[in-house]
C-alpha positions as a Markdown table, in Angstrom:
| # | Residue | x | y | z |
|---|---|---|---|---|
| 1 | Unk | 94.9 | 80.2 | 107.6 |
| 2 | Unk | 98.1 | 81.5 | 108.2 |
| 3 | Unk | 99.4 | 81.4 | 105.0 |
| 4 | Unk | 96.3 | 83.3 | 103.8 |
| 5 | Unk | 96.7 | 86.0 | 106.1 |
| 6 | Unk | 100.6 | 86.5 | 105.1 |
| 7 | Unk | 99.6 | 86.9 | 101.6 |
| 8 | Unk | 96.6 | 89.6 | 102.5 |
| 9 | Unk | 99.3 | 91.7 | 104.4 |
| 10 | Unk | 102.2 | 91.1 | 102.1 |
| 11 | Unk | 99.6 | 92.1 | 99.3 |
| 12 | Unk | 98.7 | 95.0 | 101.2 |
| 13 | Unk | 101.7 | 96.7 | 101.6 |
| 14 | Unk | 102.9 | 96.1 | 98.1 |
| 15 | Unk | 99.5 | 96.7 | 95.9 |
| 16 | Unk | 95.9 | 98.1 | 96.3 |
| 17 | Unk | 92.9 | 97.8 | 93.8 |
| 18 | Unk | 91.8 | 100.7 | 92.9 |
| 19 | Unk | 88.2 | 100.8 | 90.9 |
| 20 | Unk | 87.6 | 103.4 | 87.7 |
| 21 | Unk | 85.0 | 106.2 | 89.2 |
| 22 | Unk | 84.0 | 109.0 | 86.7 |
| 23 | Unk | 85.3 | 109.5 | 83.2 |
| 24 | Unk | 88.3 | 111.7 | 83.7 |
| 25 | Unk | 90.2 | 109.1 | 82.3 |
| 26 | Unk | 88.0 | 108.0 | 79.4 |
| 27 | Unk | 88.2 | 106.2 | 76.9 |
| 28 | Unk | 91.3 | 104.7 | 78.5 |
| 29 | Unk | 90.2 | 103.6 | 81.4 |
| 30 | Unk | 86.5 | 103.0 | 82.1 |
| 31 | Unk | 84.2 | 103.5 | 84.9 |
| 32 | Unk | 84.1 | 100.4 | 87.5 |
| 33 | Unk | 86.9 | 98.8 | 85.7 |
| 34 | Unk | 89.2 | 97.6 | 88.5 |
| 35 | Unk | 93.0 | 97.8 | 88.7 |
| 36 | Unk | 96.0 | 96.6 | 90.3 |
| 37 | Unk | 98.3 | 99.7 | 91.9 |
| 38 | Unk | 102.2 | 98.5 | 92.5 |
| 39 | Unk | 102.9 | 101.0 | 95.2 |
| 40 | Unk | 106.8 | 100.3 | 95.2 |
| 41 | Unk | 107.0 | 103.0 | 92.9 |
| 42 | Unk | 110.9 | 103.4 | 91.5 |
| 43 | Unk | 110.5 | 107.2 | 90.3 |
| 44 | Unk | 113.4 | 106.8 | 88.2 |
| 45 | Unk | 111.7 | 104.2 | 86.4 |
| 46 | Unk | 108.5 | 106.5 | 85.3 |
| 47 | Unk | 107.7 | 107.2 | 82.2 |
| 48 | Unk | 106.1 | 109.7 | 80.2 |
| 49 | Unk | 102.5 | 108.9 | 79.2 |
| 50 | Unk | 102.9 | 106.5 | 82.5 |
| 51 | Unk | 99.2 | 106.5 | 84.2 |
| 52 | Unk | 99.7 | 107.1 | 88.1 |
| 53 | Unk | 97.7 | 107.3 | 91.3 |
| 54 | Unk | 98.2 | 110.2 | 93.4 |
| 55 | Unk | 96.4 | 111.2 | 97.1 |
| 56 | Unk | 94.2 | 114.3 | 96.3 |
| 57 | Unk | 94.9 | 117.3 | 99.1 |
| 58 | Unk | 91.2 | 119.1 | 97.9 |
| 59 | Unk | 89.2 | 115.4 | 97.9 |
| 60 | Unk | 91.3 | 113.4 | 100.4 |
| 61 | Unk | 90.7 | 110.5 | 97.6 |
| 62 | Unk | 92.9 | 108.7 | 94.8 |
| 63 | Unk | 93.2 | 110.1 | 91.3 |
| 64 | Unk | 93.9 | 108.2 | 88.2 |
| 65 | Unk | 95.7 | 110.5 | 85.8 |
| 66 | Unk | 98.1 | 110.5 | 83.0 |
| 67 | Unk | 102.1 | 111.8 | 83.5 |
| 68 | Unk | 103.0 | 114.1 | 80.7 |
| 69 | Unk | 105.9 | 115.9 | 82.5 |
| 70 | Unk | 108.9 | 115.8 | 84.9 |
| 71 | Unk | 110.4 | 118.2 | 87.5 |
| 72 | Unk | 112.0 | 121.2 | 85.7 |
| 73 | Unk | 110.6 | 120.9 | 82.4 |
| 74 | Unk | 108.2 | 123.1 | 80.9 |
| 75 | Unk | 104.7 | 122.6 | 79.8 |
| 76 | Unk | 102.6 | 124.7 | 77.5 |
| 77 | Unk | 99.3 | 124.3 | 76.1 |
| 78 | Unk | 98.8 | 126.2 | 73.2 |
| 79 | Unk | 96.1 | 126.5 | 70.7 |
| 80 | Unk | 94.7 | 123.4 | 72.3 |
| 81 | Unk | 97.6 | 121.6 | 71.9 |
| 82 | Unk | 99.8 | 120.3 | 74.6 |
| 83 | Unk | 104.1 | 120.6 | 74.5 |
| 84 | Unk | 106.6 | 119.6 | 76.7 |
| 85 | Unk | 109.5 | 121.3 | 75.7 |
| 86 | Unk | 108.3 | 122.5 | 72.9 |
| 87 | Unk | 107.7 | 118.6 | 71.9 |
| 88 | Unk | 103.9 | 118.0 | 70.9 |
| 89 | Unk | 103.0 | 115.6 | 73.2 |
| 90 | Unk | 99.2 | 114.5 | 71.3 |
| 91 | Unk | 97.0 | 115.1 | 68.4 |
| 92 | Unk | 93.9 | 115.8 | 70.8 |
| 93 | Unk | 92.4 | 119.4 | 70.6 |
| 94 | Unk | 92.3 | 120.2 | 74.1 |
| 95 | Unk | 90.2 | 123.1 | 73.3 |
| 96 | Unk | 91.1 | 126.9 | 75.2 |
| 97 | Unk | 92.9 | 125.8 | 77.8 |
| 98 | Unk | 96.1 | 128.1 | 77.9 |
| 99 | Unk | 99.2 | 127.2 | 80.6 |
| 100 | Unk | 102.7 | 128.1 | 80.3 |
| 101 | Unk | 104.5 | 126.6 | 83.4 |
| 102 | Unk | 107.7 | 124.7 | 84.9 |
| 103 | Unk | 107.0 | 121.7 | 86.9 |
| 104 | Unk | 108.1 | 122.3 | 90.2 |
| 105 | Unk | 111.1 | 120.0 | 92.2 |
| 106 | Unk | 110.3 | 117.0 | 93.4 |
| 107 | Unk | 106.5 | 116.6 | 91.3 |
| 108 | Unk | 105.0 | 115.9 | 88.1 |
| 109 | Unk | 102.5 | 117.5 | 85.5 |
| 110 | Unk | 99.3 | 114.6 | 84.9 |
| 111 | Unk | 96.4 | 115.3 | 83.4 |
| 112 | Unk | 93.1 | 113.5 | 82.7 |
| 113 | Unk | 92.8 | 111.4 | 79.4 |
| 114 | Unk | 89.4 | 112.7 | 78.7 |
| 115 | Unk | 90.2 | 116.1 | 76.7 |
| 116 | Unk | 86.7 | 117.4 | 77.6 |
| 117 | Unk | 87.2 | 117.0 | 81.2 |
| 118 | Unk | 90.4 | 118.5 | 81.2 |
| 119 | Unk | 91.2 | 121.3 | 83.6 |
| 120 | Unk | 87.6 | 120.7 | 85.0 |
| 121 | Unk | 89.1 | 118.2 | 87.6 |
| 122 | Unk | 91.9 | 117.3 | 89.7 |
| 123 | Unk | 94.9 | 117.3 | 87.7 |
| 124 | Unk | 97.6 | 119.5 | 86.7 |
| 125 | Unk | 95.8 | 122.2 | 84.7 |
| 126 | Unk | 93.9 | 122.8 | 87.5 |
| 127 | Unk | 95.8 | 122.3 | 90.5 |
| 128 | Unk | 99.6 | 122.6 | 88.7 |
| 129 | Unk | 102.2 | 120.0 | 89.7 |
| 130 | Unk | 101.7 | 117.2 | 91.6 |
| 131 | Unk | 104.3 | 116.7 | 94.5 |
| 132 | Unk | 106.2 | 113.1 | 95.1 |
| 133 | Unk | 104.9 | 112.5 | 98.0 |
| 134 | Unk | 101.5 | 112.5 | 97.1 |
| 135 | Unk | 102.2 | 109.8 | 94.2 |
| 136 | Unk | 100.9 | 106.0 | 95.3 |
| 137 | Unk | 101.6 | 104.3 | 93.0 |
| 138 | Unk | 101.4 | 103.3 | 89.0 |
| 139 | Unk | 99.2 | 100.8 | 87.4 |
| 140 | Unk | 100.8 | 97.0 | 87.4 |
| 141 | Unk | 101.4 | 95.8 | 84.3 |
C-alpha cells in the first residue's frame, strides 16, 4: 500500500496525463488520444517543432500546441507561409493570416498543428507569445 501510494505522488509531481480534446492539433495528435506530460521541463533543452503544454490565462485549461520560436527571434507569416528568421519553417498554406512580431523575453511563439484552426484558438497568432511561466510541460518521449 505504501509503496503504491509513493509512486502515485512521485508520479504526480513529475508527470500528468493529459487527454487530446478538439482538433487544434490535428492530424498530429488526435482527439481522446492520451499523453504522458514530463513536467521537469529543462528550457534549454527545447526544441523547435517541440509540442508543449501551456496553462491558458483566457480558459484557465491546458493547451497542446506546437513551438516554432524562441525569445528574441522574429516570426512572420507571410503569404500563408510561416518564417522564423526569415527561415521557412513548413510547406503548409496557412491561408491569410499576416503577423510580423519578436517573441517577447522569457516566452515562446506555438501554434496549433491544424492549419485551418490556426489563429482561431489559443496559440500564438492569436494571443502572441506565450510566457515561461505558463509552460507545464512537454510530451514524454
Amino acid at each position: 500500500m505504501l509503496k503504491k501510494t509513493l509512486n502515485k505522488l512521485i508520479f504526480r509531481n513529475r508527470y500528468i496525463k493529459i487527454k487530446i480534446k478538439g482538433n487544434s492539433m490535428y492530424p498530429n495528435f488526435l482527439e481522446n488520444e492520451t499523453y504522458i506530460i514530463d513536467k521537469k521541463i529543462d528550457f534549454s533543452k527545447l526544441v523547435r517543432m517541440q509540442p508543449i503544454l501551456f496553462l491558458c490565462d483566457i480558459h484557465k485549461i491546458f493547451h497542446l500546441k506546437r513551438l516554432i520560436a524562441f525569445s528574441g527571434e522574429k516570426v512572420t507569416i507571410v503569404d500563408g507561409k510561416i518564417y522564423v528568421e526569415n527561415e521557412l519553417m513548413s510547406d503548409i498554406d496557412y491561408g491569410e493570416s499576416k503577423l510580423s512580431l519578436i517573441v517577447s523575453k522569457n516566452s515562446f511563439f506555438c501554434i496549433s498543428d491544424n492549419f485551418n484552426s490556426l489563429g482561431k484558438n489559443c496559440d500564438s497568432i492569436t494571443n502572441g507569445s506565450i510566457s515561461k511561466e505558463k509552460i507545464i510541460g512537454a510530451i514524454l518521449d
